[in-house]
N, C-alpha and C positions, 0 to 999 in steps of 0.2 A: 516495443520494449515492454517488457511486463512489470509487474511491484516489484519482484527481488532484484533483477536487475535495474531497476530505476535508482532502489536504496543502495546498491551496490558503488554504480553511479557518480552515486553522493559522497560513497565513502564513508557509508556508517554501518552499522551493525545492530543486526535484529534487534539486541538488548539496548543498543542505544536510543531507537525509535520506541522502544516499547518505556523505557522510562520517561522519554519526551514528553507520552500522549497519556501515562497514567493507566497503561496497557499490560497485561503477561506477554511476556515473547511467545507461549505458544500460539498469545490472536494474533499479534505479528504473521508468525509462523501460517498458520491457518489463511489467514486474506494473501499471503504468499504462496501458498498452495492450491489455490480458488477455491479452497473448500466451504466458505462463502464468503461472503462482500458485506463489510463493515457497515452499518447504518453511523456516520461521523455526523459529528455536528456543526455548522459551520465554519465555528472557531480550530476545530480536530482538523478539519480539510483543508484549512489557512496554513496549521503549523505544519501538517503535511507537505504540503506544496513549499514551505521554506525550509523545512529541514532536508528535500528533495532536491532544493532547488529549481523546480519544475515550476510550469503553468499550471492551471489547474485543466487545461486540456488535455497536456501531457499526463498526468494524474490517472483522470478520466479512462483514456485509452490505455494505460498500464493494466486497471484493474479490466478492462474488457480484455488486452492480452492474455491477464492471466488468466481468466475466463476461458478462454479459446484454448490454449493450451490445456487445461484440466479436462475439457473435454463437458464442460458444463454449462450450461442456458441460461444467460440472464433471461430472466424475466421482466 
């Protein structure tokens, strides 16, 4: 499952995450798209994973789906 689908999921919406975390929905947008991967803080990756509702494993392997699908290399 990737991030949009993960938020999807949840049953929230770009603009809802993105005022959670103090965010623009086009970085929403953007780590949704893989067009890169968010540097979060740990407290950012906390509220993630509850406004997700996920592990933070589940998390984890969202952002590498979306990765894989974009077609782009973690590093």
């Amino acid at each position: 499952m990737d991030l949009k689908e993960l938020r999807e999921k949840a049953n929230l919406s770009a603009e809802r995450v993105a005022v959670e975390l103090g965010k623009s929905v086009s970085t929403i947008r953007f780590w949704e798209a893989g067009t890169y991967i968010p540097s979060l803080s740990p407290s950012e990756t906390l509220q993630l994973t509850r406004l997700y509702r996920c592990t933070l494993e589940e998390l984890s392997e969202s952002f590498i789906e979306t990765q894989r699908k974009s077609g782009k290399k973690l590093d």
